[in-house]
Each structure stands twice: as structure tokens, then as C-alpha cells.
MARBA-3410 file (N, C-alpha, C, O; in Angstrom, 1 decimal):
56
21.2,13.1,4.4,20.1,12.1,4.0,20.7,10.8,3.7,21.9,10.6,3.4 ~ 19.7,9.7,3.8,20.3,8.0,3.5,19.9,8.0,2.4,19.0,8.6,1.9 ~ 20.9,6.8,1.8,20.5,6.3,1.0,19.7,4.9,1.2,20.2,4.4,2.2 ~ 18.7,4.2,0.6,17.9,3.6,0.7,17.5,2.8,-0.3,17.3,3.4,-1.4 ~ 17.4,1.6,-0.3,16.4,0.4,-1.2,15.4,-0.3,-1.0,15.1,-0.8,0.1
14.6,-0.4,-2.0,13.3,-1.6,-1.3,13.4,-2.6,-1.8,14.0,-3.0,-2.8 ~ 12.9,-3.1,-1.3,12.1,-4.9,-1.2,11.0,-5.0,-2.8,10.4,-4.3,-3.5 ~ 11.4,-6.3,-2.9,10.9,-6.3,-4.1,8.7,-6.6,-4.2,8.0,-7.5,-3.6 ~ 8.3,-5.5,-5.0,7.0,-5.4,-4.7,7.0,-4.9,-3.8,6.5,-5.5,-2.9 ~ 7.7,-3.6,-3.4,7.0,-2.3,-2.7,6.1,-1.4,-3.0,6.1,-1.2,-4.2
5.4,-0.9,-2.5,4.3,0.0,-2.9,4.8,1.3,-1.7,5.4,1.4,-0.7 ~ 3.9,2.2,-2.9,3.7,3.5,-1.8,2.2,3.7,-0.6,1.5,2.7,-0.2 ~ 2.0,4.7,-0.4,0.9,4.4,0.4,-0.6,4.6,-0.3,-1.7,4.3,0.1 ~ -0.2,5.1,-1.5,-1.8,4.9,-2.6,-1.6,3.7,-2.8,-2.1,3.8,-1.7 ~ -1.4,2.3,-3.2,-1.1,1.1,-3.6,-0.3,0.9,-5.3,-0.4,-0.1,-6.1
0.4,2.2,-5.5,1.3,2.0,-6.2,2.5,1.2,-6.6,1.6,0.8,-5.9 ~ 3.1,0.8,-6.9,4.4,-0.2,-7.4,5.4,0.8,-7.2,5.1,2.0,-7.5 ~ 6.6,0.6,-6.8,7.3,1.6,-6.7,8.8,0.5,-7.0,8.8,-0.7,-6.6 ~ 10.0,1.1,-7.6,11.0,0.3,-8.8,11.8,-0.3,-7.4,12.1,0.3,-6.4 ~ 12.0,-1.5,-7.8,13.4,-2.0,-6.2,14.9,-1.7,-6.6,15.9,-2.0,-6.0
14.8,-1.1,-7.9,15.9,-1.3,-8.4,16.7,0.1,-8.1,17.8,0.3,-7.8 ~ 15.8,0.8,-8.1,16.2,2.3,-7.8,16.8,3.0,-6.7,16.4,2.3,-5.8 ~ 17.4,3.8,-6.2,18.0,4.3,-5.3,17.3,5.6,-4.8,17.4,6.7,-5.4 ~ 16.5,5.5,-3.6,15.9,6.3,-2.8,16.6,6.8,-1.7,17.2,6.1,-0.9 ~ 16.3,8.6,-1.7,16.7,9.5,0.0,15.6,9.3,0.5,14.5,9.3,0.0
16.3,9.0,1.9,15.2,9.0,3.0,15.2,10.4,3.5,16.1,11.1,3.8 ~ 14.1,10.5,3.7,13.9,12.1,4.2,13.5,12.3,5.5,13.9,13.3,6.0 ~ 12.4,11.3,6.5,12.0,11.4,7.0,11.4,10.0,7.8,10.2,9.7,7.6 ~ 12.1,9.4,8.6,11.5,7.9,9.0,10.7,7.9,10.1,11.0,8.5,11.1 ~ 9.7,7.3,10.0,8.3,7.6,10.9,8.6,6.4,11.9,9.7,5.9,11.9
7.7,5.9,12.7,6.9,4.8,13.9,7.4,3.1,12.2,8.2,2.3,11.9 ~ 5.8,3.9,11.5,5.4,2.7,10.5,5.7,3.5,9.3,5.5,2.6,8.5 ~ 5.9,4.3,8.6,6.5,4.7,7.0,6.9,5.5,7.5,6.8,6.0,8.6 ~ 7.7,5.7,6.3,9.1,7.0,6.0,8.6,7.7,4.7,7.4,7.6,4.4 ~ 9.2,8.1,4.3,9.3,9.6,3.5,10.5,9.3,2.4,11.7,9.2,2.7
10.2,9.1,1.4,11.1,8.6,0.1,11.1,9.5,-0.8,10.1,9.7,-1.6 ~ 12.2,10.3,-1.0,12.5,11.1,-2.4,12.9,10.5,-3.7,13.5,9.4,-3.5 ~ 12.8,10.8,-4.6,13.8,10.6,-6.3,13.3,12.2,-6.9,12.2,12.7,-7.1 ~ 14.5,12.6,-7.0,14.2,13.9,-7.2,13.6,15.2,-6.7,14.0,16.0,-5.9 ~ 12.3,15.1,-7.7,11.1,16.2,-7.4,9.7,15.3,-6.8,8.7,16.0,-6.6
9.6,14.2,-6.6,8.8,13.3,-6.4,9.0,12.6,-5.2,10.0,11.9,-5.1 ~ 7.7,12.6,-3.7,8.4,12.5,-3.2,6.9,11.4,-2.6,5.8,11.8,-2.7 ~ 7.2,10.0,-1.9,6.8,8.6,-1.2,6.0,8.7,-0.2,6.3,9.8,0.4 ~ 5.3,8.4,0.2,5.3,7.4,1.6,5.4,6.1,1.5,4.7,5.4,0.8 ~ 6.3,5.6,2.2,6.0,3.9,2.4,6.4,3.5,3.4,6.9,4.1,4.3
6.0,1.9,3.6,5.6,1.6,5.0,7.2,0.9,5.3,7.9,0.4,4.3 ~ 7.6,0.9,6.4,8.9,0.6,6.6,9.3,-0.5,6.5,10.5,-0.7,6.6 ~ 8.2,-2.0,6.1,8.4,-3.4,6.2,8.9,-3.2,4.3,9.2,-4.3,3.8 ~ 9.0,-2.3,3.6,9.4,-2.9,2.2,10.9,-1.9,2.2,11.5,-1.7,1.1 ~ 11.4,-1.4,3.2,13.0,-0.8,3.3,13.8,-1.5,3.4,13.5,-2.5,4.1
14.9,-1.5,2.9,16.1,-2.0,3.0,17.3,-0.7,3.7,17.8,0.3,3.2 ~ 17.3,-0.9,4.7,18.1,0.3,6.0,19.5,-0.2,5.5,20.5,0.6,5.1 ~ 19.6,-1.3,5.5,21.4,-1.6,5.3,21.5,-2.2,4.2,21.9,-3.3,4.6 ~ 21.5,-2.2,3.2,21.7,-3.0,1.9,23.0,-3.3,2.0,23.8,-2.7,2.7 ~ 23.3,-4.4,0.9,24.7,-5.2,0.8,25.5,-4.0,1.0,25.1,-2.9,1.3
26.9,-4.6,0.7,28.1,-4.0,0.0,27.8,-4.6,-1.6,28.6,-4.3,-2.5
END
């Protein structure tokens, strides 16, 4: 699984807030959203608030 970041003022697919600061697995990348874990808790979001390659 990747590791993953968002964009600041990401939302999930309920219109949730979801933290940019945090470090999300990707579980499952769709067309238009993917599939975001933290833990036991698990996303949809739309792929325009991903960060695929974040810095070094």
C-alpha cells in the first residue's frame, strides 16, 4: 500500500474536512476517487485533493 497526502481543504465524499496534515494508505485508486485508510477508518475521496508524489 502507498503512502499518500492531501491538498489542503480536502473533503471526503460526505462533504467532510478531512486533516492535510496526516498521512493516509491508499487502498484502492479508482477513474475519479480512491479509497483512504487511517487505521480502522476508512475514505472516499476524489483524486483532485491527492498528493501521489509528495516532496522529499
Amino acid at each position: 500500500m502507498e503512502k499518500v497526502y492531501l491538498k489542503h481543504g480536502a473533503q471526503d465524499a460526505d462533504g467532510k474536512p478531512l486533516d492535510s496534515r496526516q498521512e493516509y494508505l491508499l487502498k484502492e485508486k479508482l477513474k475519479t476517487h480512491s479509497v483512504l485508510s487511517v487505521g480502522y477508518k476508512t475514505y472516499v475521496v476524489n483524486n483532485k485533493y491527492i498528493k501521489f508524489k509528495p516532496r522529499s
